[in-house]
BAFI-3210 file (N, C-alpha, C; in Angstrom, 3 decimals, decimal comma, padded with zeros to 6 digits):
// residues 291
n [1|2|3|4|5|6|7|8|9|10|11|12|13|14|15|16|17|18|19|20|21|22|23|24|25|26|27|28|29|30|31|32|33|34|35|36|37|38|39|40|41|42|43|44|45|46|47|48|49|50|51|52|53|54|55|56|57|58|59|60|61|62|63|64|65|66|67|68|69|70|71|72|73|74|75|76|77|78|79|80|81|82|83|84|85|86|87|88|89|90|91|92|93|94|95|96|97|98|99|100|101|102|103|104|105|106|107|108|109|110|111|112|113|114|115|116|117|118|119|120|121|122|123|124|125|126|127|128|129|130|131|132|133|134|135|136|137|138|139|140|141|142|143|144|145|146|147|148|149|150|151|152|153|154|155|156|157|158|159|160|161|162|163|164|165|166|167|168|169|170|171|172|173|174|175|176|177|178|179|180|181|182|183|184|185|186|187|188|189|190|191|192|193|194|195|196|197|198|199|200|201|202|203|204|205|206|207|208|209|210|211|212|213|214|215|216|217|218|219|220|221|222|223|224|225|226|227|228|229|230|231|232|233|234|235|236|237|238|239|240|241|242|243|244|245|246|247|248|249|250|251|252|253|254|255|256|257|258|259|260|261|262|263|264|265|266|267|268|269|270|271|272|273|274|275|276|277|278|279|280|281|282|283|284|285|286|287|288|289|290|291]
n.u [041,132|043,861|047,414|049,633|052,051|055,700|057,107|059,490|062,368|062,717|065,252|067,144|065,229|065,941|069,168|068,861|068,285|068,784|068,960|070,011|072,307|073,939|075,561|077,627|080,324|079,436|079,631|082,863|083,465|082,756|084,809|087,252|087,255|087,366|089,587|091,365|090,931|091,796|094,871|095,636|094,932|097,093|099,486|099,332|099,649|102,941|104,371|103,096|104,100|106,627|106,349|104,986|107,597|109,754|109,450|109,843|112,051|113,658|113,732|115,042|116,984|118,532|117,247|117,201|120,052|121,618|120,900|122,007|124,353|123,456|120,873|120,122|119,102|117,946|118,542|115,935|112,510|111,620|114,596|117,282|119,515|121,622|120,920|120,808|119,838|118,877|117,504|115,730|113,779|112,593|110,226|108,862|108,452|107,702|105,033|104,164|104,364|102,011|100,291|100,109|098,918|096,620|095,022|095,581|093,590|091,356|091,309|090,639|088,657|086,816|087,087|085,773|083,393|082,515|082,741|081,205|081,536|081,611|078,817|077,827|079,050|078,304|075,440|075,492|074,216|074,721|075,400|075,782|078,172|079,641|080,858|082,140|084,095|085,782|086,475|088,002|090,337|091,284|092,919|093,779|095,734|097,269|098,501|100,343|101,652|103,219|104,725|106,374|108,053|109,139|110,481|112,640|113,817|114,937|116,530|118,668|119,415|121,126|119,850|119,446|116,904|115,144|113,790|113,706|112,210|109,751|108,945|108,841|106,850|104,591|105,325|104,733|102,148|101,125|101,311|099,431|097,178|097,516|097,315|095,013|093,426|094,199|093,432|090,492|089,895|090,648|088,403|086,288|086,887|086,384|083,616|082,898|084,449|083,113|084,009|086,702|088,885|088,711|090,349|093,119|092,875|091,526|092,902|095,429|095,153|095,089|096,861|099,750|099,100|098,816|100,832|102,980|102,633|103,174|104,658|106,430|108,927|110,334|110,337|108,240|109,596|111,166|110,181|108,371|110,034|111,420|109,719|107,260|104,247|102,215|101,916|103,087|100,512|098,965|099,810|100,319|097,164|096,760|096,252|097,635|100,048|099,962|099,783|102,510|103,691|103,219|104,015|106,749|107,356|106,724|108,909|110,973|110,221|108,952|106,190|103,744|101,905|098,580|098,781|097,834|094,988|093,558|094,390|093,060|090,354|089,756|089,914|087,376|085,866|086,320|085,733|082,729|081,769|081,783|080,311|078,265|078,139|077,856|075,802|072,708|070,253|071,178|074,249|076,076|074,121|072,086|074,416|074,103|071,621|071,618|073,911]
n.v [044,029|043,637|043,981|041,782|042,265|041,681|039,484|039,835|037,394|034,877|033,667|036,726|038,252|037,655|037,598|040,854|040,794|042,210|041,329|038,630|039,141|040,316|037,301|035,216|036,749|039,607|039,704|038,795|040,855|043,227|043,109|043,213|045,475|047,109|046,227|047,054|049,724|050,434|049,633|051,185|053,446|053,093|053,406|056,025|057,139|057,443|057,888|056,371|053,730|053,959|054,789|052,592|050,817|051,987|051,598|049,065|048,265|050,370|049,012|046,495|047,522|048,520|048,437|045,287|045,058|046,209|044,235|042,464|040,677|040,142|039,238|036,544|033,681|030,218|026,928|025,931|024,645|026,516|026,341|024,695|025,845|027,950|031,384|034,505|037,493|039,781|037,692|036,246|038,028|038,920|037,905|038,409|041,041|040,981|040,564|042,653|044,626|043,448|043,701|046,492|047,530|046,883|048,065|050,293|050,198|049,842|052,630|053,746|052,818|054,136|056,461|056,639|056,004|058,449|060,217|059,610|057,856|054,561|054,062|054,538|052,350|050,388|050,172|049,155|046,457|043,983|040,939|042,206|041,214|040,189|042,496|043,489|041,954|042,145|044,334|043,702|042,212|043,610|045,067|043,018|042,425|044,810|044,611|042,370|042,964|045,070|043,963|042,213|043,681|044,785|042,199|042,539|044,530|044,031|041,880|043,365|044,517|042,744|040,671|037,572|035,370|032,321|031,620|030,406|027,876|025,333|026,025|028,449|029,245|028,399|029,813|032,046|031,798|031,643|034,500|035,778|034,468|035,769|038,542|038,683|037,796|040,348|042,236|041,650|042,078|044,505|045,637|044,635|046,965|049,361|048,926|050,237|052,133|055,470|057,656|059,894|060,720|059,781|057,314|057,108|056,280|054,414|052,436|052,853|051,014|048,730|047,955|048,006|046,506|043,858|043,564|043,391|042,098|039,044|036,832|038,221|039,661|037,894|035,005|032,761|031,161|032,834|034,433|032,956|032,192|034,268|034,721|036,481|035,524|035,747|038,076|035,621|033,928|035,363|036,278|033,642|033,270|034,949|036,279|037,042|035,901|033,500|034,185|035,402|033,073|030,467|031,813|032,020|029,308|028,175|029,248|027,656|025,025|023,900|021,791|023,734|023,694|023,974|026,767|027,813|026,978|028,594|031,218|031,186|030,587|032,390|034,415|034,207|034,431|037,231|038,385|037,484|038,740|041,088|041,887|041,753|043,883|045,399|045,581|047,122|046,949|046,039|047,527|049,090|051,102|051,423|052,931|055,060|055,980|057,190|059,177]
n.w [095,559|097,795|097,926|097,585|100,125|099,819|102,460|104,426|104,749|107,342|107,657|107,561|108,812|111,633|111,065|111,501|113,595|116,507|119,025|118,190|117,359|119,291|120,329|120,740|119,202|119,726|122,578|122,429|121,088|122,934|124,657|123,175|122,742|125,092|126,061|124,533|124,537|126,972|126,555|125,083|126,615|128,239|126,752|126,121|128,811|129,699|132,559|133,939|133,833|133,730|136,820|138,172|137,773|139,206|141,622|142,406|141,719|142,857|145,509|144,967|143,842|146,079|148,548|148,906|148,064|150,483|152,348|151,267|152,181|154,815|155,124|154,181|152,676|153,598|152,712|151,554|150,711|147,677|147,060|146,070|146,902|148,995|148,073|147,025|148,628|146,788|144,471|146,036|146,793|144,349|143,070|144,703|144,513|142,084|142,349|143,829|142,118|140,671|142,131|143,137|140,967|140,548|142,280|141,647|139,576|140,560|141,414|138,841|138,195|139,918|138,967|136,641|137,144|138,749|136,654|134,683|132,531|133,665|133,908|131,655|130,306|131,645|130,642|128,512|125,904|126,963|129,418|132,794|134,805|132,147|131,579|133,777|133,892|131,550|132,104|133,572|132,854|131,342|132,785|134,338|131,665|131,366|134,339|133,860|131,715|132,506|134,788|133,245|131,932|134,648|135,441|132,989|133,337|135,524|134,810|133,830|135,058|136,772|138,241|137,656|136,860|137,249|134,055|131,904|129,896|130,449|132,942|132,791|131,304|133,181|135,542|133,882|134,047|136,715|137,687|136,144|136,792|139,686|138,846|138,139|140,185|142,019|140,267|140,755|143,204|143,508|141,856|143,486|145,343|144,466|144,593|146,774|147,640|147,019|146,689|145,046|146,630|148,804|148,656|149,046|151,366|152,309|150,179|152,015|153,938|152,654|150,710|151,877|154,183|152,949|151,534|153,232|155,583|154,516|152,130|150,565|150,931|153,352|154,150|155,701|157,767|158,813|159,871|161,930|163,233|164,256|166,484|166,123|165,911|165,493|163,222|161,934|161,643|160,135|157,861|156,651|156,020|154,152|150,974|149,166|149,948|148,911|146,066|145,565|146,698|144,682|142,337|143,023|143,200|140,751|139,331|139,885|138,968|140,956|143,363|143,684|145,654|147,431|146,725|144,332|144,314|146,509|145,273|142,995|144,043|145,360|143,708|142,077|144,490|144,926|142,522|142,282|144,011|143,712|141,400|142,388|143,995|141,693|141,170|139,994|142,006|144,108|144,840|143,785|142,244|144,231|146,030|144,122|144,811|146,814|147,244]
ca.u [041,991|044,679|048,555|050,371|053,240|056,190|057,492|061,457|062,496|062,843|066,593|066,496|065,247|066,726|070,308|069,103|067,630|069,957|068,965|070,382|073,729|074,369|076,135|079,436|081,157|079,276|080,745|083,895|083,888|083,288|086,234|088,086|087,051|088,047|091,104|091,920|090,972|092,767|096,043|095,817|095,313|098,157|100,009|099,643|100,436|104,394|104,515|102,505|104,865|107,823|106,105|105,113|109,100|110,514|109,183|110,073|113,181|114,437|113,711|115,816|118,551|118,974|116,766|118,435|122,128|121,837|120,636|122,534|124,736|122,795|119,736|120,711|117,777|118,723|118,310|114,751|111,623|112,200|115,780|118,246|121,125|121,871|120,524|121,087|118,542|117,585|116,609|114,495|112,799|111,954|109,087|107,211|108,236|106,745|103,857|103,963|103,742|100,499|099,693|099,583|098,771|095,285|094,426|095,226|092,462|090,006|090,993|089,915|086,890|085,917|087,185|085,094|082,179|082,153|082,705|080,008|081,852|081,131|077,289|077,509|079,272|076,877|074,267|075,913|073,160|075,511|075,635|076,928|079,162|080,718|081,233|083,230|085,163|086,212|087,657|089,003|091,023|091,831|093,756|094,973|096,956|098,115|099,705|101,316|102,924|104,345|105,286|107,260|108,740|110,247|111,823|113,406|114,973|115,963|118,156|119,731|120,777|121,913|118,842|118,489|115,538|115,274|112,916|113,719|111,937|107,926|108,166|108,685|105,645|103,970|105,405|103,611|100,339|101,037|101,435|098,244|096,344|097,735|096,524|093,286|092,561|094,320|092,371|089,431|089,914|090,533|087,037|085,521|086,961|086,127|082,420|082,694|084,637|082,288|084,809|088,252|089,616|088,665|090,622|094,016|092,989|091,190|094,425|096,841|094,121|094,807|098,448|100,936|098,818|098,957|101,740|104,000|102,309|103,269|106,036|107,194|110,368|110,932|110,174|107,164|109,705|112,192|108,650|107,643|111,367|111,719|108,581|106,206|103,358|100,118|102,360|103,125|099,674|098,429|100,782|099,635|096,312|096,929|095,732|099,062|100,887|099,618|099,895|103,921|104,495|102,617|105,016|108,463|107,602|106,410|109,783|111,899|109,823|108,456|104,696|103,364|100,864|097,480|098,335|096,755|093,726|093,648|094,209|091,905|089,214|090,146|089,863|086,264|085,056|086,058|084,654|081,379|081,023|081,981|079,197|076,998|078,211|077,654|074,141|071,628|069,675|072,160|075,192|076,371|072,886|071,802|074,858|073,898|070,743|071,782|074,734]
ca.v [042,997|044,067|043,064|041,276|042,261|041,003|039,385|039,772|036,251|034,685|034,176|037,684|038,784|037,123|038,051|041,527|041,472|043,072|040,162|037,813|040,051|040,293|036,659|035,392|037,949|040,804|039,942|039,066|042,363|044,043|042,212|043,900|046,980|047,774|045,743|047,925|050,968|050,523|049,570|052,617|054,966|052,927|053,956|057,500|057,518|056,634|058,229|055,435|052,332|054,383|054,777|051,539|050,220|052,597|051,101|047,920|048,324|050,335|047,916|045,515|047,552|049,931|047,250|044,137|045,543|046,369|042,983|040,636|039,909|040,141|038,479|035,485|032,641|029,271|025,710|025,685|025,388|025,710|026,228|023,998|025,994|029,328|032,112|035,864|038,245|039,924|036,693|035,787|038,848|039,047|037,269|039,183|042,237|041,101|040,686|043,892|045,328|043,250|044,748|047,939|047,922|046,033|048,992|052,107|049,761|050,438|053,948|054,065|052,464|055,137|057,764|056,368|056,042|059,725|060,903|058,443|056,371|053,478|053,920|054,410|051,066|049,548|050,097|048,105|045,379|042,930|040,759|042,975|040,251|039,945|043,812|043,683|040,939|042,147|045,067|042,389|040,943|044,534|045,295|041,960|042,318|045,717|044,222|041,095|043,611|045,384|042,897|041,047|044,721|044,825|041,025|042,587|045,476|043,521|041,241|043,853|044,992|042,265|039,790|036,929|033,964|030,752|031,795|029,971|026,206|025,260|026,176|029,929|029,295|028,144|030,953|033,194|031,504|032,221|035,910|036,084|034,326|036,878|039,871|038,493|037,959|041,486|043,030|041,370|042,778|046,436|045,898|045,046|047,636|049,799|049,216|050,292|053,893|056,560|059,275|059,764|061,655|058,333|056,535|057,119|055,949|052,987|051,699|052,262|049,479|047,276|047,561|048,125|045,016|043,046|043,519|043,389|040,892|038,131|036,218|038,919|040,181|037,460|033,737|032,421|030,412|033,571|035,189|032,278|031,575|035,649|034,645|037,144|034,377|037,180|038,250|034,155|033,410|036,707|035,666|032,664|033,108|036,302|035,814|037,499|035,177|032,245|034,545|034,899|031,566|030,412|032,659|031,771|028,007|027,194|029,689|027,009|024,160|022,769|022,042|025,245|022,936|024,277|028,350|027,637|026,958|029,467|032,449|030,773|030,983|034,266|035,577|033,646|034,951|038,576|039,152|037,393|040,071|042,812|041,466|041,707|044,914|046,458|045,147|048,046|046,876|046,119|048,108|050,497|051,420|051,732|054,002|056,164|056,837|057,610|059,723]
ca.w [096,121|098,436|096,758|098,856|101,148|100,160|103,703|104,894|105,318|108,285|108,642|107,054|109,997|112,390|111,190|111,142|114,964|117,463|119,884|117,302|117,578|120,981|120,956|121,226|118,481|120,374|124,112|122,023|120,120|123,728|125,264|122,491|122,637|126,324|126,618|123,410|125,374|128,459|126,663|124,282|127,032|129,185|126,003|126,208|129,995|129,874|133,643|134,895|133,373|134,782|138,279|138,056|137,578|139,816|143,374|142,618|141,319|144,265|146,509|144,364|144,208|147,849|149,828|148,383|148,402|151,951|153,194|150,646|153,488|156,583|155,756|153,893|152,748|153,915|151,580|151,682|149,128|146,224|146,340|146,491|147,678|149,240|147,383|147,492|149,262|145,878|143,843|146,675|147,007|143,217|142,833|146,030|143,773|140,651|143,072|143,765|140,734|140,087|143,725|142,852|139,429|140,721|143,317|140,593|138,411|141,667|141,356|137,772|137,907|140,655|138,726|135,790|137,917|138,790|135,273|133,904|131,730|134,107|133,514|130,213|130,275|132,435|130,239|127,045|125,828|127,583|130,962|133,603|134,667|131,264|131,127|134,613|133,722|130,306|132,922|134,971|131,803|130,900|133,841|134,449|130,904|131,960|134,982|133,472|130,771|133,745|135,344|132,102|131,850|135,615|135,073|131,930|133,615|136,890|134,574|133,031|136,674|137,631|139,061|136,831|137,188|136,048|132,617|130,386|129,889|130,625|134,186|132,862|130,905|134,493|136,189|133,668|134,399|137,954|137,691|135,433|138,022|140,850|138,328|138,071|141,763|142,830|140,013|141,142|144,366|143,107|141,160|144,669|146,279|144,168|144,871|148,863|147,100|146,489|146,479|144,871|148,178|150,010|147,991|149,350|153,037|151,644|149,880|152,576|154,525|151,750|150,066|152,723|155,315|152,402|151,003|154,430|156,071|153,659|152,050|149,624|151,542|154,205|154,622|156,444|158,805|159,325|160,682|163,020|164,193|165,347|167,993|165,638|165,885|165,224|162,196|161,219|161,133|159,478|156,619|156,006|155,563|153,167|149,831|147,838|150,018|148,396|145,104|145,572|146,290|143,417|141,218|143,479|143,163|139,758|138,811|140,488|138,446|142,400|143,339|144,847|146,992|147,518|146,287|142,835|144,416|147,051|144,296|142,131|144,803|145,470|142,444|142,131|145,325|144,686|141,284|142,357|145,040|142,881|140,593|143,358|144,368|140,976|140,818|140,624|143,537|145,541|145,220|142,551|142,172|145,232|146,239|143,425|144,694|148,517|146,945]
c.u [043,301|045,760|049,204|052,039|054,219|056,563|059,167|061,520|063,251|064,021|067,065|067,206|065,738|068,180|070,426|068,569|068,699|069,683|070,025|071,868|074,168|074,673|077,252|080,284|080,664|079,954|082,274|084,661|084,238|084,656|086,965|088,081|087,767|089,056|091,752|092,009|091,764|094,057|096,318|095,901|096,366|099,507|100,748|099,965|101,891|104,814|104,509|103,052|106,177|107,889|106,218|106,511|109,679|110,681|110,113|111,875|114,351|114,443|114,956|116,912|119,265|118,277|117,611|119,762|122,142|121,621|121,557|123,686|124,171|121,616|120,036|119,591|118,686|118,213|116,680|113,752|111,171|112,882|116,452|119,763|120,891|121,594|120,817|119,604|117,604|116,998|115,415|113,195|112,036|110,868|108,125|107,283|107,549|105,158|103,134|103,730|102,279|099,842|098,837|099,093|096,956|094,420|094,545|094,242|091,205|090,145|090,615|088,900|086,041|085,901|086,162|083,598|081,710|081,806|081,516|079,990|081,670|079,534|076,917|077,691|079,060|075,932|074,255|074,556|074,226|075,015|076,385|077,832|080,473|081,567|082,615|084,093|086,062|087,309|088,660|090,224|092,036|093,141|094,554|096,165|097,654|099,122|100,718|102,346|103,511|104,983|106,783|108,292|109,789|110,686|112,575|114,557|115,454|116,863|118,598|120,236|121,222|121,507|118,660|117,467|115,427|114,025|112,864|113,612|110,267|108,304|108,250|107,316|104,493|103,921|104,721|101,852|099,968|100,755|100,641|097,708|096,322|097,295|095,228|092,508|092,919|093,220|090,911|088,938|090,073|088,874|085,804|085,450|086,590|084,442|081,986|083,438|083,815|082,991|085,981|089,175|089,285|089,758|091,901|094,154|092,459|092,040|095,556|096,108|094,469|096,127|099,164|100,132|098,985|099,981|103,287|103,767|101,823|104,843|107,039|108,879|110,870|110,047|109,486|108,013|110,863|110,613|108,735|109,134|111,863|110,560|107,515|104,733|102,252|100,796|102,464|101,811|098,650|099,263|100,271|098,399|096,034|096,982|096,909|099,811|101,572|099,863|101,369|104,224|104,277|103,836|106,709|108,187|107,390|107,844|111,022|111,329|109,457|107,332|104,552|102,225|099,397|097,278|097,303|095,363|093,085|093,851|093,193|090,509|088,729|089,565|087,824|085,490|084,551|085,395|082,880|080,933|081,063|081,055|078,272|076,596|077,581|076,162|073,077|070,596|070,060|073,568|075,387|074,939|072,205|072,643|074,943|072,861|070,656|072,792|073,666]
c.v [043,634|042,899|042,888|042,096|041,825|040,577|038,860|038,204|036,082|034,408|035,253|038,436|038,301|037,488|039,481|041,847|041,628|041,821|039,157|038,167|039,617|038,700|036,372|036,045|038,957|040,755|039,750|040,587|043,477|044,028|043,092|045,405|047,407|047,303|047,084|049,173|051,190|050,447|050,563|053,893|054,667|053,446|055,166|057,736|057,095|056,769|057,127|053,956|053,038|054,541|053,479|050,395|050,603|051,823|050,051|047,686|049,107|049,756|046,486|046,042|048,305|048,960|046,098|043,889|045,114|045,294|042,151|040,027|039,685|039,210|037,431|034,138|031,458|028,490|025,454|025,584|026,420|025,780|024,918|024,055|027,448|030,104|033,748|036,295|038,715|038,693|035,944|036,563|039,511|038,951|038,029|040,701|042,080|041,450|042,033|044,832|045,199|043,804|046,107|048,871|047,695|047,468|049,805|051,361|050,127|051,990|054,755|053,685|053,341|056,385|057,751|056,286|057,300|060,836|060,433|057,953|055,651|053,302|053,946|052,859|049,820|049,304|049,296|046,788|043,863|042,380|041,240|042,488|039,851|041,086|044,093|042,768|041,717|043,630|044,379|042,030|042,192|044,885|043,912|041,653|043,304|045,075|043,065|041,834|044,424|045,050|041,955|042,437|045,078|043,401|041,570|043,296|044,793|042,326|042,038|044,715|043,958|040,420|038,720|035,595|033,318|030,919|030,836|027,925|026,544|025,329|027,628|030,201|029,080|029,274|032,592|033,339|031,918|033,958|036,010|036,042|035,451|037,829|039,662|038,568|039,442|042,178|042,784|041,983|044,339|046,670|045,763|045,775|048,997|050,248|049,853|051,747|054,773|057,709|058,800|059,846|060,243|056,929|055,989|056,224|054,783|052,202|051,383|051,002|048,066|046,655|047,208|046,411|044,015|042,266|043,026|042,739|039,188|037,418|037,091|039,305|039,038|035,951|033,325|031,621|031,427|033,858|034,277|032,049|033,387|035,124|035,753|036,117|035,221|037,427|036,793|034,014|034,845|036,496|034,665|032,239|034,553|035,734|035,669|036,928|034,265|032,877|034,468|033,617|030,931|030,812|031,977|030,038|027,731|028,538|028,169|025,192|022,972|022,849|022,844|024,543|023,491|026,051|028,166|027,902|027,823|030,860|032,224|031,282|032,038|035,181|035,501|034,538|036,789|039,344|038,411|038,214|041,268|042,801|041,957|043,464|045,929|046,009|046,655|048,014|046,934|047,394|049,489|051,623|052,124|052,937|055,841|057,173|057,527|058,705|061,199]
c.w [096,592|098,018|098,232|098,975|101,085|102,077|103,710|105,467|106,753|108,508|108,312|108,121|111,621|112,335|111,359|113,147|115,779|118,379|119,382|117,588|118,464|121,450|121,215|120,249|119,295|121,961|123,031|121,400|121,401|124,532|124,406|122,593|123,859|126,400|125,642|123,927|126,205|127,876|125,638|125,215|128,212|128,239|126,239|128,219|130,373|131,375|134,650|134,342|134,668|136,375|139,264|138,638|138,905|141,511|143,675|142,479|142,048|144,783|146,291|144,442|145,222|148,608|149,908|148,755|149,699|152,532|151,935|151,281|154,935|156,470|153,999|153,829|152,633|152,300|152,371|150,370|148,738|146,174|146,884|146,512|148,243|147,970|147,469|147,691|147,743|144,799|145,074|146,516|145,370|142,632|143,573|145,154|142,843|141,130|143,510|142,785|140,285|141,521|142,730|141,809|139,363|141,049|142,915|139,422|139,558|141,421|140,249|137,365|138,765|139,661|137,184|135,907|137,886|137,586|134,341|132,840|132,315|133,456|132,389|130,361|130,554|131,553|128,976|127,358|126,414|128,949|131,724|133,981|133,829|131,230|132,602|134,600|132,303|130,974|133,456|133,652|131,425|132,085|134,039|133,298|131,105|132,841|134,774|132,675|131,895|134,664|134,424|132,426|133,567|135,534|133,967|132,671|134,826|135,871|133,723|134,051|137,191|138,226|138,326|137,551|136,465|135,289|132,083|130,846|130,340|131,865|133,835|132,561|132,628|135,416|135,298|133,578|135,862|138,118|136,977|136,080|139,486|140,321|138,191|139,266|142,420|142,077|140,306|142,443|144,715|142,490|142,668|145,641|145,706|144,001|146,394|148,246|146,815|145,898|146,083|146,106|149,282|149,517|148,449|150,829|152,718|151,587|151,085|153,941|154,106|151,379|151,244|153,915|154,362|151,789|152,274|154,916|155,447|152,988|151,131|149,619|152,328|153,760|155,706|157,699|159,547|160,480|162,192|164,124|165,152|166,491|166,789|165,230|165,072|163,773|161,400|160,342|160,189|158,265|156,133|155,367|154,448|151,925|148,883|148,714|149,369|146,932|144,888|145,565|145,127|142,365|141,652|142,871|142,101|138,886|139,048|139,907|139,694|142,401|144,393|145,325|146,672|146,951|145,212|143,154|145,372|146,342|143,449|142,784|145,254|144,815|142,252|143,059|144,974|143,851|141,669|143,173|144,585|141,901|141,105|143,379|143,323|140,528|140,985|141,800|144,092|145,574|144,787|142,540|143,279|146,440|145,608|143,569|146,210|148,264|146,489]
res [x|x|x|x|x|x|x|x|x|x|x|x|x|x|x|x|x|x|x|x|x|x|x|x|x|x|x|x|x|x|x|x|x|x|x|x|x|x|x|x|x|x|x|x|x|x|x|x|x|x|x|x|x|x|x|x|x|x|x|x|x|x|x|x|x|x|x|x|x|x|x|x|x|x|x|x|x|x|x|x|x|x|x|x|x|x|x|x|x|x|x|x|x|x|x|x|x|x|x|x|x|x|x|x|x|x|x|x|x|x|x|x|x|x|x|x|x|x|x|x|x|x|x|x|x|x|x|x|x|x|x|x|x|x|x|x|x|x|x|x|x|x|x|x|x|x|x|x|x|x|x|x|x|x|x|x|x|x|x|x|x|x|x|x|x|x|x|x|x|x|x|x|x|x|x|x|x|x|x|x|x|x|x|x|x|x|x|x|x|x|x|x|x|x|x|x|x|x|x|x|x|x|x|x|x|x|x|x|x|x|x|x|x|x|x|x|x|x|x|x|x|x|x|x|x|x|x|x|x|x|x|x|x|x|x|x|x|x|x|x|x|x|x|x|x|x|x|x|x|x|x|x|x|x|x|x|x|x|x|x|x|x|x|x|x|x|x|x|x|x|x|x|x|x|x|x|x|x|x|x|x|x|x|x|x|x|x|x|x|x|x]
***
């Protein structure tokens, strides 16, 4: 007579199956893990906070200076009085920061690509989806903390902004939302990169048209009132337009109109194509095997 077997009970085995695992503590745990990564090795790079600062913060105080008599923002929304040149142009800087903070996250997901940490990271028992988002989240807290960090140091030169009350809180939902759709847009541009050395000519495609042909520095009605019409409407329909205002207007506790939903969609569109992009059939995959 053959002795029986005990048998591993059934929730047992079930708590012990890796399927079983892999639900919401395991995407949560990965979520942790890379945000944790990225802001440990933003840590050890102090170069790239200070680089970061530096742009913006000239501009504020050698761009600024020089125009805070000449170019002069009327009583318009959201203010409601004369304003100086650099509190206008504050907000298109913060913007900038999450600019360019988006498009050196494209240049580390290439450079991660090449090295083959991406593919490792690809290959996690996860939804690829969750795994480029949990980048997406990573980078978008990078640039919000560099972002909080140039409002600190522009009011201790000089710049202050109406913070303080629930529209600051608003205005830091805004500037989340703008890091989510630029980084969303560094993660899709980062699928059309193959090469590092391409990387540079890529960007200046992306930053400088984006960044200049928008409300950051000037006023959508200074634009249309010089006669620059091709520039007007090239502004307006610019994504980090709608991302600045967003940030200038819910600073000033006014309704920023339709931006919300225009960055929102943004952000939506871009990571579903960067999804796409990193699909082994279609994109990532498929450049790996033509490469």
């Amino acid at each position: 007579m053959t002795a029986a077997v005990p048998s591993t009970p059934p929730d047992a085995r079930r708590a012990g199956d890796p399927l079983v695992r892999r639900g919401l503590p395991h995407a949560l745990q990965a979520l942790q893990a890379i945000v944790t990564r990225e802001v440990l090795k933003f840590m050890q790079q102090t170069g790239r906070l200070v680089s970061a600062l530096v742009r913006p913060l000239l501009w504020l105080a050698v761009f600024a200076a020089g125009f805070r008599n000449v170019f002069g923002v009327a009583i318009v929304e959201p203010y409601d009085t004369y304003i100086p040149y650099d509190v206008y142009i504050a907000p298109g800087l913060i913007g900038m920061v999450l600019l360019f903070n988006g498009m050196q996250s494209s240049l580390a997901m290439v450079y991660d690509r090449e090295m083959g940490l991406m593919r490792l990271l690809l290959t996690a028992p996860l939804p690829r989806p969750w795994l480029l988002f949990c980048k997406l989240a990573a980078t978008a807290l990078l640039s919000l903390l560099q972002a909080v960090a140039f409002v600190i140091v522009a009011w201790l030169i000089g710049t202050e902004l109406p913070l303080l009350g629930w529209h600051g809180l608003h205005a830091l939902l805004a500037a989340l939302s703008a890091a989510l759709m630029l980084g969303a847009l560094g993660l899709l541009l980062s699928v059309h990169i193959k090469q590092l050395e391409n990387f540079a000519g890529t960007m200046n495609f992306v930053i400088f048209p984006m960044y200049f042909l928008s409300t950051a520095l000037y006023p959508l009605w200074k634009l249309q009132e010089s006669g620059a019409e091709w520039v007007y409407q090239i502004a307006r329909f610019n994504p980090f337009t709608h991302a600045v205002e967003w940030i200038r207007f819910a600073l000033y506790d006014k309704d920023p109109g339709f931006a919300p939903f225009v960055v929102l969609g943004c952000t939506l569109v871009f990571f579903t194509l960067a999804c796409w992009g990193y699909d082994p059939q279609r994109g990532f995959g498929q450049l790996t095997k033509r490469g």
